[in-house]
LUMDOVO-310473 format. One record per atom (N, C-alpha, C): atom name; x, y, z; residue in one letter. Coordinates in steps of 0.001 Angstrom, whole numbers, plus 500000, padded with zeros to 6 digits. Example, Ala and Ser with C-alpha at 12.3 -4.5 7.8 and 13.67 -1.06 7.14 Angstrom:
residues 2
NODE   name     east    north       up   resn
NODE      N   513190   494310   507800      A
NODE     CA   512300   495500   507800      A
NODE      C   513200   496700   507800      A
NODE      N   512850   497750   507080      S
NODE     CA   513670   498940   507140      S
NODE      C   512900   500030   507870      S
***
This chain:
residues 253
NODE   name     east    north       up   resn
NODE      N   462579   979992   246684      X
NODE     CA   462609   980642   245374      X
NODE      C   462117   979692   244288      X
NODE      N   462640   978525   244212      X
NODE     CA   462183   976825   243250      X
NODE      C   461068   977327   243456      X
NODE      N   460259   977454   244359      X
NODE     CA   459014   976901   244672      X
NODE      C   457917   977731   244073      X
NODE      N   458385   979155   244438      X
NODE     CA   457559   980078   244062      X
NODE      C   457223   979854   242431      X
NODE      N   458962   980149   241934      X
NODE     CA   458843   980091   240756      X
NODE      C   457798   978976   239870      X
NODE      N   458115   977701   239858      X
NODE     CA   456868   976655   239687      X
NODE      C   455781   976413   240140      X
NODE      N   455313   977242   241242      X
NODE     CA   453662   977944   241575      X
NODE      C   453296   978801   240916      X
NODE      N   453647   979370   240571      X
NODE     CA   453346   980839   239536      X
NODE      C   453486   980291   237819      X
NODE      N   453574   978911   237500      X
NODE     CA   453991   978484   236460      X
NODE      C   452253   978308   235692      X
NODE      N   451901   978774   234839      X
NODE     CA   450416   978126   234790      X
NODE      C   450295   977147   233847      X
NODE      N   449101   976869   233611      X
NODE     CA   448391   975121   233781      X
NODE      C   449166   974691   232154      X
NODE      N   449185   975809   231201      X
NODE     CA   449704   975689   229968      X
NODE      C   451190   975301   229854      X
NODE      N   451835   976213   230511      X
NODE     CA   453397   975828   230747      X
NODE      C   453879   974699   231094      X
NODE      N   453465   973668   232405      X
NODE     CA   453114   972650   233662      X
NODE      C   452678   971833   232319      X
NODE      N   452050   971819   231366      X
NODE     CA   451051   970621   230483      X
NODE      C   452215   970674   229764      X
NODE      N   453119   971738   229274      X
NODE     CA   454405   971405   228432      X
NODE      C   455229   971080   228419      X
NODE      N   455636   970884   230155      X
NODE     CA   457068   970366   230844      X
NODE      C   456408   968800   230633      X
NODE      N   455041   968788   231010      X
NODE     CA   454422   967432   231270      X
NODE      C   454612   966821   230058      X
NODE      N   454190   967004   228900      X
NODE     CA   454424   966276   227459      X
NODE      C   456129   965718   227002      X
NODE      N   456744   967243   227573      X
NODE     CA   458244   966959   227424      X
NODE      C   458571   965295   228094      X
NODE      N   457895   965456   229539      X
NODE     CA   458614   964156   230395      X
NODE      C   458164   963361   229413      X
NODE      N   456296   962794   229154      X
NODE     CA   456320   961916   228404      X
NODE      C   457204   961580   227389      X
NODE      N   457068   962258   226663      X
NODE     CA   458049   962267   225306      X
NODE      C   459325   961406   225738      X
NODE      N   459737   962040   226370      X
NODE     CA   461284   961056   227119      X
NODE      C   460961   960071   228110      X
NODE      N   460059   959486   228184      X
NODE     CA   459486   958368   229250      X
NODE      C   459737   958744   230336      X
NODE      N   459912   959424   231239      X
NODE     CA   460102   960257   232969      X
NODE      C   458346   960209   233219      X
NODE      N   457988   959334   233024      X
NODE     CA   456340   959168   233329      X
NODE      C   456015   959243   234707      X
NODE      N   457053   959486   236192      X
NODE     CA   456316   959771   237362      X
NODE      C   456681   961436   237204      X
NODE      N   457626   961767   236333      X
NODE     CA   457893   963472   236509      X
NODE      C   456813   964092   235735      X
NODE      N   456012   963441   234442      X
NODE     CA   454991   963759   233966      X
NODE      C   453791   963559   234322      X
NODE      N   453712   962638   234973      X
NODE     CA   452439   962593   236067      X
NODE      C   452087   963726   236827      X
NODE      N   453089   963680   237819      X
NODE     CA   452983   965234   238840      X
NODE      C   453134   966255   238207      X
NODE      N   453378   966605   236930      X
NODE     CA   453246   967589   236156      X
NODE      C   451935   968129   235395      X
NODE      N   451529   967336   235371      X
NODE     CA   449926   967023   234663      X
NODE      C   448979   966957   235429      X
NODE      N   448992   966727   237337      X
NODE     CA   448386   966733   238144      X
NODE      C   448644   968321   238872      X
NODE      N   449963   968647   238882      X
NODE     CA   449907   969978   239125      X
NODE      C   449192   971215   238054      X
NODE      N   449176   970622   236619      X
NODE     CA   448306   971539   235799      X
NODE      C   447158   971745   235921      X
NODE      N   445968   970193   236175      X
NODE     CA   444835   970450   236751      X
NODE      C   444745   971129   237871      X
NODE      N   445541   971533   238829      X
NODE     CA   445460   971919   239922      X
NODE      C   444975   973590   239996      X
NODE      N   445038   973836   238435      X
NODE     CA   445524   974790   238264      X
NODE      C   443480   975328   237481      X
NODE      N   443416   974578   237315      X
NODE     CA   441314   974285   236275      X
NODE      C   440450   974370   237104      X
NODE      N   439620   974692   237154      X
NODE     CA   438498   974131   237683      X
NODE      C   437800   972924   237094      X
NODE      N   436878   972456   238026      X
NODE     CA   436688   970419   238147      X
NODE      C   436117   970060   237163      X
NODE      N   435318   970934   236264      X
NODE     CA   434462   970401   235384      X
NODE      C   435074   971417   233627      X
NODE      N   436287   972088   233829      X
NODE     CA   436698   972532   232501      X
NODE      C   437008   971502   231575      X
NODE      N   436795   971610   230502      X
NODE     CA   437311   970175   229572      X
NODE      C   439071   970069   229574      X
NODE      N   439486   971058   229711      X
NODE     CA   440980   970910   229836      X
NODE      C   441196   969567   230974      X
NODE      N   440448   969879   231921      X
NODE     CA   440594   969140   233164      X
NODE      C   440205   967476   232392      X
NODE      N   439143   967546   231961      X
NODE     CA   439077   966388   231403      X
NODE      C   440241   965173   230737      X
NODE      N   440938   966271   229416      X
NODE     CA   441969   965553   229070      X
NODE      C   442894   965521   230052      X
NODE      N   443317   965959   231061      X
NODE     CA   444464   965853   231927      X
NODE      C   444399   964594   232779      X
NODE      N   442835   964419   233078      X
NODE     CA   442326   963097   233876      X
NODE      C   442702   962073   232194      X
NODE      N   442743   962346   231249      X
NODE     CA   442983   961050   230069      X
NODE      C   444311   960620   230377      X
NODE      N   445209   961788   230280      X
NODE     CA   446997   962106   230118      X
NODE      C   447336   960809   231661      X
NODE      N   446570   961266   232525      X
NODE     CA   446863   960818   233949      X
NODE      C   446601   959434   233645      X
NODE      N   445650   959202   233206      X
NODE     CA   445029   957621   233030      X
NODE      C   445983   957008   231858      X
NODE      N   446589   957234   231023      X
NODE     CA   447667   956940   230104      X
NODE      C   448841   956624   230928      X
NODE      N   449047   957261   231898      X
NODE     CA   450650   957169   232670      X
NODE      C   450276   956011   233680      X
NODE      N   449304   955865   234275      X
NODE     CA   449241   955002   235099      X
NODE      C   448373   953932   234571      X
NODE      N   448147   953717   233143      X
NODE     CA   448544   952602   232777      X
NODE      C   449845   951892   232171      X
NODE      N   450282   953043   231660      X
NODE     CA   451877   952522   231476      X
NODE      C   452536   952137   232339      X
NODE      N   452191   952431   233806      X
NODE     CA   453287   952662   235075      X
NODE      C   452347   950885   235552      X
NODE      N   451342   950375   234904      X
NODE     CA   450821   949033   235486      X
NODE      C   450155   949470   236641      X
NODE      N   449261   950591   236538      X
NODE     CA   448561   950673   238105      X
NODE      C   447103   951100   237316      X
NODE      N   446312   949825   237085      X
NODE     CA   445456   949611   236289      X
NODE      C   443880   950375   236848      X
NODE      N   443879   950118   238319      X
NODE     CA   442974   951124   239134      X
NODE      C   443059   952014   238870      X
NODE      N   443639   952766   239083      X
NODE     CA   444102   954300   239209      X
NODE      C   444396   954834   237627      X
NODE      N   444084   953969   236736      X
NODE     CA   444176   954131   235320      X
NODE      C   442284   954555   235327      X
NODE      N   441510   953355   235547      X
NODE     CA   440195   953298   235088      X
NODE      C   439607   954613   236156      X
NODE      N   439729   954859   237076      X
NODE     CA   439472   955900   238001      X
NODE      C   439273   957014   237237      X
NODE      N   440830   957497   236775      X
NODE     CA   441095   958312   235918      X
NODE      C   440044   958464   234845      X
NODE      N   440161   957834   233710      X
NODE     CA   439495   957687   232691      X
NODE      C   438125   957705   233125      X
NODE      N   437564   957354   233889      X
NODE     CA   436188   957395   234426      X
NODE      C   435845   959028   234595      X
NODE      N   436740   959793   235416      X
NODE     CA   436496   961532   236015      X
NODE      C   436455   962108   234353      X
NODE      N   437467   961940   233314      X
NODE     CA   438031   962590   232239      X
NODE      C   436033   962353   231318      X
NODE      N   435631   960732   231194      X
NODE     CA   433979   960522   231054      X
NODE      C   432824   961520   231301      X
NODE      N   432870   961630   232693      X
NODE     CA   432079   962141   233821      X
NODE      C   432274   963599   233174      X
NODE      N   433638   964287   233055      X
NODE     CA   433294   965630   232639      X
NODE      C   433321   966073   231016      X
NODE      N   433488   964938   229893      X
NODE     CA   433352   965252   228464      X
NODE      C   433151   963921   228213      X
NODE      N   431686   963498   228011      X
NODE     CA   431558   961781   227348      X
NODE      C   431174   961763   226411      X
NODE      N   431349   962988   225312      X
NODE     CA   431233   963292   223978      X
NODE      C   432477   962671   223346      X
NODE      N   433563   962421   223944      X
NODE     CA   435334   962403   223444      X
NODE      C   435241   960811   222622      X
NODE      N   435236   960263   221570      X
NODE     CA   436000   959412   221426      X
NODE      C   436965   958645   222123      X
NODE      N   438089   959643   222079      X
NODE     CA   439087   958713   222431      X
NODE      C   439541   958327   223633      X
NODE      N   438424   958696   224391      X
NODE     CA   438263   958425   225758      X
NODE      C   437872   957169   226117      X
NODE      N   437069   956893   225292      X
NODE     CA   436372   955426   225054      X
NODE      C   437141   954324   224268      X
NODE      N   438008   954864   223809      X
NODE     CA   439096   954178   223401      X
NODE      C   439949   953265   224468      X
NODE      N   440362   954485   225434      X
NODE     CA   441356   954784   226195      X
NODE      C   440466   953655   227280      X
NODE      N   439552   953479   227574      X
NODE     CA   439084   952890   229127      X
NODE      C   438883   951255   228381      X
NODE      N   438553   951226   226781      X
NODE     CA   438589   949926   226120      X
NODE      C   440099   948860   226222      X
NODE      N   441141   949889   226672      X
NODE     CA   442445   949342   226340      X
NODE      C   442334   948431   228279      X
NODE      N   442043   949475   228542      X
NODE     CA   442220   949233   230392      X
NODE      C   441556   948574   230826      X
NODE      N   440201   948434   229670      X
NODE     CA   439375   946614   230215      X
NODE      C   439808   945821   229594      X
NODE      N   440433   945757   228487      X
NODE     CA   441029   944920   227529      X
NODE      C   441828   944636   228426      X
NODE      N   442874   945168   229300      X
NODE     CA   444023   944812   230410      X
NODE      C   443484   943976   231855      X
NODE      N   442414   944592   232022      X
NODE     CA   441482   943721   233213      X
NODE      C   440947   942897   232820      X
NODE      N   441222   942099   231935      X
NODE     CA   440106   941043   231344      X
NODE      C   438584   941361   231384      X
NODE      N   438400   943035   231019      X
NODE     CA   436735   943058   231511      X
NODE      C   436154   942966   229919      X
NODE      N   435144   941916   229894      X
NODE     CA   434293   941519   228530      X
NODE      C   433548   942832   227736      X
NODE      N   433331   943891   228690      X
NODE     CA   432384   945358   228354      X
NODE      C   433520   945825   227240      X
NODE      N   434729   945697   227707      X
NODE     CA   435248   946406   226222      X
NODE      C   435102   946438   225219      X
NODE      N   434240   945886   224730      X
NODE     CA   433710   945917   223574      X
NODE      C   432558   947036   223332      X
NODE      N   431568   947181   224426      X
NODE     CA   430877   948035   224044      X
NODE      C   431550   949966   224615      X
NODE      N   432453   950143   224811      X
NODE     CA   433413   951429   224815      X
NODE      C   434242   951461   223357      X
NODE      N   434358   950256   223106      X
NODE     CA   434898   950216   221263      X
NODE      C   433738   951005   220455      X
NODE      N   432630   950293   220312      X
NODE     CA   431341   950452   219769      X
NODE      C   431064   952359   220181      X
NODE      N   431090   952438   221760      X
NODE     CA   430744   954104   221387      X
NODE      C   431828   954682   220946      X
NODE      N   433375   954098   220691      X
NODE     CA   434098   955352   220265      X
NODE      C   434321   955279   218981      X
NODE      N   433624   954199   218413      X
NODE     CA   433395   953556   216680      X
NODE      C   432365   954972   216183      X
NODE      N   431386   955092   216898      X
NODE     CA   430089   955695   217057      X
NODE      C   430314   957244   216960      X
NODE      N   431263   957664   217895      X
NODE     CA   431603   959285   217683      X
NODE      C   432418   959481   217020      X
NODE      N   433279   958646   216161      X
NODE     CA   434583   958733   215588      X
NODE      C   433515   959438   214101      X
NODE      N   432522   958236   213977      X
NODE     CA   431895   959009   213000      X
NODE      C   431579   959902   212493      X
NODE      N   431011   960529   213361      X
NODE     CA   430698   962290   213370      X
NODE      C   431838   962975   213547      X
NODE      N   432807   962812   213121      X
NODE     CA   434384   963331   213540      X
NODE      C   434790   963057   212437      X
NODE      N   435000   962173   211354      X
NODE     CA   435904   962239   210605      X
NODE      C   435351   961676   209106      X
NODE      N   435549   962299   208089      X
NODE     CA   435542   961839   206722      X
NODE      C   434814   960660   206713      X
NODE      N   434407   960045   205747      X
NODE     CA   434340   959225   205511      X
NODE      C   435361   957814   205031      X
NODE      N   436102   958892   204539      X
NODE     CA   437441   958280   203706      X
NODE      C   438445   957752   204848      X
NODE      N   438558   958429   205792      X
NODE     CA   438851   958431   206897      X
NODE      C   438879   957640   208120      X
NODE      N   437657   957418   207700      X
NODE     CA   436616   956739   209004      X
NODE      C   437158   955370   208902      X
NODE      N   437103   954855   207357      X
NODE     CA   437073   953611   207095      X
NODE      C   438373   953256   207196      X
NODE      N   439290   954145   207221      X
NODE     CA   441093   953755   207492      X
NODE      C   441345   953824   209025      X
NODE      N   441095   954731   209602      X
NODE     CA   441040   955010   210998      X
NODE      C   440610   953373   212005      X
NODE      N   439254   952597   211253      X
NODE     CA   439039   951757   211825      X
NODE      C   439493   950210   211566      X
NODE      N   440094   950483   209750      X
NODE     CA   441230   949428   209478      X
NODE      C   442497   949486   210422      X
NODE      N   443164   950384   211128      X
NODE     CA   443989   950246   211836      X
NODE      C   443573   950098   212887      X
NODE      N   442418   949882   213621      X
NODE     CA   442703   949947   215084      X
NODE      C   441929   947987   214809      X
NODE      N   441524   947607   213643      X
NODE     CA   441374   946171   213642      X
NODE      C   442730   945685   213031      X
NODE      N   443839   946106   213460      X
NODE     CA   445547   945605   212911      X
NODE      C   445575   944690   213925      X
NODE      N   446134   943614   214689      X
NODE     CA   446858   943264   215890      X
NODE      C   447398   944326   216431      X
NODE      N   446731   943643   217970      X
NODE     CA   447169   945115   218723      X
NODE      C   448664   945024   219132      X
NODE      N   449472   946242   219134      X
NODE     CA   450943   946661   218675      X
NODE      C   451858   946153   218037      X
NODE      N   451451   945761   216974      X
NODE     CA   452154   945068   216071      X
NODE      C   453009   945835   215072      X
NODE      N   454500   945593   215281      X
NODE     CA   455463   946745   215371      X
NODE      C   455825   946822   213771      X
NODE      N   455046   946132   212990      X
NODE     CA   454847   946315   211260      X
NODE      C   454020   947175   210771      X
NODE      N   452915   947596   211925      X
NODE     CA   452291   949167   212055      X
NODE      C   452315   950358   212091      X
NODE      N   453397   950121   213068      X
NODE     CA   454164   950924   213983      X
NODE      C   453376   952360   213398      X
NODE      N   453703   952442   212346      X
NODE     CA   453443   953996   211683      X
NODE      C   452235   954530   211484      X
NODE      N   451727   953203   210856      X
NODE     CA   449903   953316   210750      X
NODE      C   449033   954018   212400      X
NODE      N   449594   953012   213239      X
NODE     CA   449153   953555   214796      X
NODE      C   449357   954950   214966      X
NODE      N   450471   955085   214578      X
NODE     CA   451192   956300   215596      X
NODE      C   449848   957557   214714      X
NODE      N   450533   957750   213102      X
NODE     CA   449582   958641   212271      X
NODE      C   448332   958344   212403      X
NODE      N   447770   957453   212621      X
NODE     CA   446244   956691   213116      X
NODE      C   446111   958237   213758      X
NODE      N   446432   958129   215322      X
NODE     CA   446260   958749   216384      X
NODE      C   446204   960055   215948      X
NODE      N   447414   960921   215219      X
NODE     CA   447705   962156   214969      X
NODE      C   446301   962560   214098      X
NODE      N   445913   961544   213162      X
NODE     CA   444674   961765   212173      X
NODE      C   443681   962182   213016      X
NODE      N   443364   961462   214499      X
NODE     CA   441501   961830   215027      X
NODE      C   442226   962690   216568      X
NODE      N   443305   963295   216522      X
NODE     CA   444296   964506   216887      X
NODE      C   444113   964107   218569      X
NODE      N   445086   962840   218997      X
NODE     CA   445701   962318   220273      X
NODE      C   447048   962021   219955      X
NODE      N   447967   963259   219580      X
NODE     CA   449286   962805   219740      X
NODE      C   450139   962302   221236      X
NODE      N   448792   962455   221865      X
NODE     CA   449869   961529   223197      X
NODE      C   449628   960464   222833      X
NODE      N   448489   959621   222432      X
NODE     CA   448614   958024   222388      X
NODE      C   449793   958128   221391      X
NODE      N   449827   958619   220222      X
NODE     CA   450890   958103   219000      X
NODE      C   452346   957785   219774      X
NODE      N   452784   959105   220859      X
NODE     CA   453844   958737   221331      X
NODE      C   453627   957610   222435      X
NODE      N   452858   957474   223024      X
NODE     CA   452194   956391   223909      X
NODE      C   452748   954599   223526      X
NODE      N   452361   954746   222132      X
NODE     CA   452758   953855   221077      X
NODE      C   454030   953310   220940      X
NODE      N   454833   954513   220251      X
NODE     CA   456148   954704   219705      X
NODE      C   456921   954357   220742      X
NODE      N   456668   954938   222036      X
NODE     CA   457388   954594   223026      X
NODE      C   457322   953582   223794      X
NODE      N   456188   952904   223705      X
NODE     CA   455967   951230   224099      X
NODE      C   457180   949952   223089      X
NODE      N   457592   950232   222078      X
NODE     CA   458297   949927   221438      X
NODE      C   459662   950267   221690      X
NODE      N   460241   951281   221524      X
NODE     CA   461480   951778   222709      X
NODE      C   461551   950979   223703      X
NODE      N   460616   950694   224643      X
NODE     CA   460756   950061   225630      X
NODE      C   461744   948973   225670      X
NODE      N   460716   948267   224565      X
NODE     CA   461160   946996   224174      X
NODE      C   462596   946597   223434      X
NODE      N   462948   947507   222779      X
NODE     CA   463737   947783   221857      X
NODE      C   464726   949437   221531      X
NODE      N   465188   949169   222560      X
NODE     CA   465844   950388   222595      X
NODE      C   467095   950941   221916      X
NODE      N   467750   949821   221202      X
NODE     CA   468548   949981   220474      X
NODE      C   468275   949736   219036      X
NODE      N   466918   949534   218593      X
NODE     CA   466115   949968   216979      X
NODE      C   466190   951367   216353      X
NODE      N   467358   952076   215816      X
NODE     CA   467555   953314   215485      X
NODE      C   466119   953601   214872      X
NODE      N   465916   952547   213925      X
NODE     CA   464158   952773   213071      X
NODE      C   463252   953096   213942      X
NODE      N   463093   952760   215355      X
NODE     CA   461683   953005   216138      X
NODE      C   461959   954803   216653      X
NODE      N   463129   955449   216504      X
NODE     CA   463419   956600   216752      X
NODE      C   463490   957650   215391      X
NODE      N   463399   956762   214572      X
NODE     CA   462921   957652   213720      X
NODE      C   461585   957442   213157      X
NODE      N   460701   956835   213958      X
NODE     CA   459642   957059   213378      X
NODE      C   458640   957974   214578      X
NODE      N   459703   958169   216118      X
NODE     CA   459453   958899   216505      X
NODE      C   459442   960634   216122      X
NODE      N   460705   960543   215683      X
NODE     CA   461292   961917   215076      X
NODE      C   460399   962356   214385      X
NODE      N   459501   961597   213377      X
NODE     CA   458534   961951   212282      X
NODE      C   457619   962108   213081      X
NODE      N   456958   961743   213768      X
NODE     CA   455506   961913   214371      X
NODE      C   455681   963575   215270      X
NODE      N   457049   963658   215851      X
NODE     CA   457279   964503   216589      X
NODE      C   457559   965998   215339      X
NODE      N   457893   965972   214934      X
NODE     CA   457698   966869   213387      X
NODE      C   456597   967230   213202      X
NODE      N   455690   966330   212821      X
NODE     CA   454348   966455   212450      X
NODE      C   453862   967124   213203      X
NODE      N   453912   967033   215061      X
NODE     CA   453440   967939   216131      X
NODE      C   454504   969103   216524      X
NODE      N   454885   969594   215243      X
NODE     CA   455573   970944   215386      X
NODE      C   456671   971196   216550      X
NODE      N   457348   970012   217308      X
NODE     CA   457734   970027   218044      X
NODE      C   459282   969630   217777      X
NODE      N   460079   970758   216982      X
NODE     CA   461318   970755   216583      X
NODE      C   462512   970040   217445      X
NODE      N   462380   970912   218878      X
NODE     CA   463657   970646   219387      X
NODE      C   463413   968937   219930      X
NODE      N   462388   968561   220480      X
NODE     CA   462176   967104   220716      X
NODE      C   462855   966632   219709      X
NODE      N   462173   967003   218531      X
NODE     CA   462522   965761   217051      X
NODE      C   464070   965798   216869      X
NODE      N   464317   966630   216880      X
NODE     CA   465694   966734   217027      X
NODE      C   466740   965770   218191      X
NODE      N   466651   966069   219157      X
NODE     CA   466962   965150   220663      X
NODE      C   466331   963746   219704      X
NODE      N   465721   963519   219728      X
NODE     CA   465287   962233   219395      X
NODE      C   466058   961755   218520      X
NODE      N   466080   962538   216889      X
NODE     CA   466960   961664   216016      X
NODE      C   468431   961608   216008      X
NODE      N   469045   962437   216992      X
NODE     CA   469889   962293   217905      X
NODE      C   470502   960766   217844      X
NODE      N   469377   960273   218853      X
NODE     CA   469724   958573   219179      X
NODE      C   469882   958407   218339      X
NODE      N   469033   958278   217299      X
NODE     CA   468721   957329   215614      X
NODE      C   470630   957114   215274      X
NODE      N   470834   958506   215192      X
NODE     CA   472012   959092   214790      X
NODE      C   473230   957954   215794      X
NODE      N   473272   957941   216907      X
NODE     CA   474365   957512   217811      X
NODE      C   474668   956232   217311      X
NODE      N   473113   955488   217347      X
NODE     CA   473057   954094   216794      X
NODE      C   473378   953174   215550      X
NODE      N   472851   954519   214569      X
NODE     CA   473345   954124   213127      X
NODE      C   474171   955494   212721      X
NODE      N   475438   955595   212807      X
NODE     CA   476194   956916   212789      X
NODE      C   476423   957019   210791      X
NODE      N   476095   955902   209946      X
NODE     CA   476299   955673   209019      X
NODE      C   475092   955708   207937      X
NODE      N   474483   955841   208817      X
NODE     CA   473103   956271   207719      X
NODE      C   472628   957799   207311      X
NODE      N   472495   957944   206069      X
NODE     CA   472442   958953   205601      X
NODE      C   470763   959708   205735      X
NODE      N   469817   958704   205519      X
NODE     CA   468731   959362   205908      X
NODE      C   468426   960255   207149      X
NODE      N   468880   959600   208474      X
NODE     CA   468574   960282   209411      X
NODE      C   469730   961776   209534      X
NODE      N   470335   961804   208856      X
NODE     CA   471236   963331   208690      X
NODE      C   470268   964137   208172      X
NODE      N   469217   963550   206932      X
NODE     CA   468514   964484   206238      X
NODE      C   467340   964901   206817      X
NODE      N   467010   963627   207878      X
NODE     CA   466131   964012   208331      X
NODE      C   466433   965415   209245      X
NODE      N   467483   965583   210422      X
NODE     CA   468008   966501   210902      X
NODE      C   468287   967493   210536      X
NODE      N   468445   967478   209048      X
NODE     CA   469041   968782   208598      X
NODE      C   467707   969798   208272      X
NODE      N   466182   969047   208053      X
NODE     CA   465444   969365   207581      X
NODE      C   464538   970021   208489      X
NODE      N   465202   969282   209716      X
NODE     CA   464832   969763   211408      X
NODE      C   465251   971118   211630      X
NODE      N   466592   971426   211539      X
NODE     CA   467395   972589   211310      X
NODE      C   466965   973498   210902      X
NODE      N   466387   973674   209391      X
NODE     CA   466037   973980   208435      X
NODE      C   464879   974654   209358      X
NODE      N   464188   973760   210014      X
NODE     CA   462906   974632   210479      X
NODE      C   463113   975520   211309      X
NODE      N   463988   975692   212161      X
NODE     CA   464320   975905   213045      X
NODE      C   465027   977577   213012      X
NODE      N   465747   977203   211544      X
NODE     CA   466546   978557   211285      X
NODE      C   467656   978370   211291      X
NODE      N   468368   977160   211941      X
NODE     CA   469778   977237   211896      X
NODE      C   470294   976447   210665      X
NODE      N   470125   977921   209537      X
NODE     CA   471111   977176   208428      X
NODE      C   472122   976484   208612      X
NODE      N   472923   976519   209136      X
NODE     CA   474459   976433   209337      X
NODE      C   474787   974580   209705      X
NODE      N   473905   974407   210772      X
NODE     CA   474091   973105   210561      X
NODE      C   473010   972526   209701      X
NODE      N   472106   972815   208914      X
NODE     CA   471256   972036   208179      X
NODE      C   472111   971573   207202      X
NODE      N   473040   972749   206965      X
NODE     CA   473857   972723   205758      X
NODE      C   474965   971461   206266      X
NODE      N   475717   971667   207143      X
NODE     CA   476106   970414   207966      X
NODE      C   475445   969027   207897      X
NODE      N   474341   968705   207784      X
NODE     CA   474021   967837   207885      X
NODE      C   473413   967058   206324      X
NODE      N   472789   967965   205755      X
NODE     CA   472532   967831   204671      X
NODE      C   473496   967406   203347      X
NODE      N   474863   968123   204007      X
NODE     CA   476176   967533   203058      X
NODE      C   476740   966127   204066      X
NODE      N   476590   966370   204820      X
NODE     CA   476823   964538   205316      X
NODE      C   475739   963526   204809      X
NODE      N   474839   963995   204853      X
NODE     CA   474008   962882   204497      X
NODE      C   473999   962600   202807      X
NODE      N   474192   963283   201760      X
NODE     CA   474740   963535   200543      X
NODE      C   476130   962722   199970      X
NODE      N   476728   962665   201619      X
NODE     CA   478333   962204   201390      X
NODE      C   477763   960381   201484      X
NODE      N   476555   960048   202318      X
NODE     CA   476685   958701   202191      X
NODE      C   475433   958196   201138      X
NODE      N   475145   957025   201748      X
NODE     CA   474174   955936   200579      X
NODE      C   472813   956908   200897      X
NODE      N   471990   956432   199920      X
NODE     CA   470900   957379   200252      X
NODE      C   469949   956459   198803      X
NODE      N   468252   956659   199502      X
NODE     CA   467666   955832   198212      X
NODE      C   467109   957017   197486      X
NODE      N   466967   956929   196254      X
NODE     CA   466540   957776   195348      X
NODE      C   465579   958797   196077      X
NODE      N   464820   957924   196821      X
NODE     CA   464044   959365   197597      X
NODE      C   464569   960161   198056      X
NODE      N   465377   959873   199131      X
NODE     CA   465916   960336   200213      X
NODE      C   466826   961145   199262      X
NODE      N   467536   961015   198303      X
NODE     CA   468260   961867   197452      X
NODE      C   468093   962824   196812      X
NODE      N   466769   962560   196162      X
NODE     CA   465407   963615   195975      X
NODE      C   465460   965085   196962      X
NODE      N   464915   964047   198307      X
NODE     CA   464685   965113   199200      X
NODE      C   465650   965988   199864      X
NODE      N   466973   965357   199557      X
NODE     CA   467929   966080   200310      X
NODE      C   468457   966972   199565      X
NODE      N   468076   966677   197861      X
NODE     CA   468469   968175   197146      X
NODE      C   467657   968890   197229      X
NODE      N   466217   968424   197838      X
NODE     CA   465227   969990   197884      X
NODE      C   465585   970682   199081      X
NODE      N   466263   970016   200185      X
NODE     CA   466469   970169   201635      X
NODE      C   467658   971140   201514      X
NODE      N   468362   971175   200299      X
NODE     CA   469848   971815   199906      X
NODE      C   469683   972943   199171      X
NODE      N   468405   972612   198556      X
NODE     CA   468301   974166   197361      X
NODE      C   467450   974930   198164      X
NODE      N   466283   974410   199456      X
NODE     CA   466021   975594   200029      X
NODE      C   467221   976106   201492      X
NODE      N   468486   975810   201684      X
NODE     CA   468747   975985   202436      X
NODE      C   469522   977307   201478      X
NODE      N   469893   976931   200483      X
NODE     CA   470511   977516   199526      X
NODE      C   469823   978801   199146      X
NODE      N   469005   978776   198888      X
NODE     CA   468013   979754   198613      X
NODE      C   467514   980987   199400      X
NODE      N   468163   980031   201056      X
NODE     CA   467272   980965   202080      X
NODE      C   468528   982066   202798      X
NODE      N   469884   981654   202042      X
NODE     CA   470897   982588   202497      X
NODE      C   471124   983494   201711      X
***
């Protein structure tokens, strides 16, 4: 019955369980999730393409640096129009000590162009000349990514830091925000969760939650949260925002 049911699951659904694992680092449950979605394409659809990127992302995180460039090579082979593909195989020679990374920088310098603003262009490529993961960025990277629209690297990012630092309530809420931004409520939520466990005394991340809520529909605890976070310290912004967070909750009953 399992079985059927998750055969009959298609490639869209399978890519959403798959993002979920990422999101929560379960990177061999998102692997086979993302390999069962292609399974699902034919060899040369561009969907298939990014799934060979997604794949090549996990198994470089997982340190299986072959089977990273492999990847990234098929995802080439069927869309070598992509930017951030060329990004993506620059990081994995950058990891192999291979000297060519530089010229996969150069073509994804090259298409980024024709992709984005001008205004854009020139910020987009101030951050990726930052030190690479340098956790005073942190934010610049992550929104970097969301700007030329690869919210898997941003969490890719965010969560390389977690790694490291898993008890930084701040690196979970700057997840929470990125995860917002990709419309992806109930994650952001679970996420600032932690923020919450870690620093049970901070008032921002209540507002942030409540504002989560808020999207969500469930007045009831926005309102919950929004008067806790009210009850503690809060900087003029955050005070700001939590009375707009209060007058539309107010408004919307």
């Amino acid at each position: 019955m399992f079985f059927s049911i998750f055969k009959n699951k298609t490639a869209e659904e399978l890519e959403n369980e798959a993002l979920i694992s990422f999101i929560d680092m379960n990177y061999k449950k998102s692997l086979n999730l993302y390999k069962k979605a292609m399974s699902k394409l034919s060899k040369n659809d561009e969907k298939t393409a990014l799934y060979y990127f997604y794949i090549s992302i996990i198994y470089k995180i997982l340190n299986n640096l072959k089977k990273a460039m492999n990847n990234i090579n098929k995802a080439i082979e069927i869309k070598s129009d992509n930017f951030i593909f060329y990004i993506e195989r620059a990081e994995i020679k950058e990891l192999l000590e291979d000297k060519e990374n530089e010229n996969d920088k150069e073509k994804a310098y090259y298409l980024l162009k024709g992709y984005l603003s001008d205004e854009d262009y020139v910020e987009v490529l101030k951050v990726f000349n930052y030190p690479p993961y340098d956790r005073c960025h942190l934010d610049d990277y992550a929104n970097m990514y969301l700007k030329i629209n690869s919210p898997i690297k941003a969490i890719e990012i965010i969560n390389r830091f977690l790694i490291k630092d898993i008890n930084n309530a701040a690196n979970f809420d700057v997840k929470t925000d990125i995860l917002t931004k990709m419309g992806r409520f109930d994650d952001a939520i679970k996420t600032i969760n932690k923020a919450i466990k870690l620093e049970p005394e901070c008032g921002h991340y209540y507002m942030m939650r409540s504002g989560l809520y808020l999207n969500i529909d469930n007045k009831n605890l926005a309102k919950i949260n929004i008067d806790k976070a009210l009850s503690l310290n809060l900087s003029e912004q955050d005070k700001n925002t939590s009375e707009s967070i209060k007058n539309a909750i107010n408004n919307s009953q």
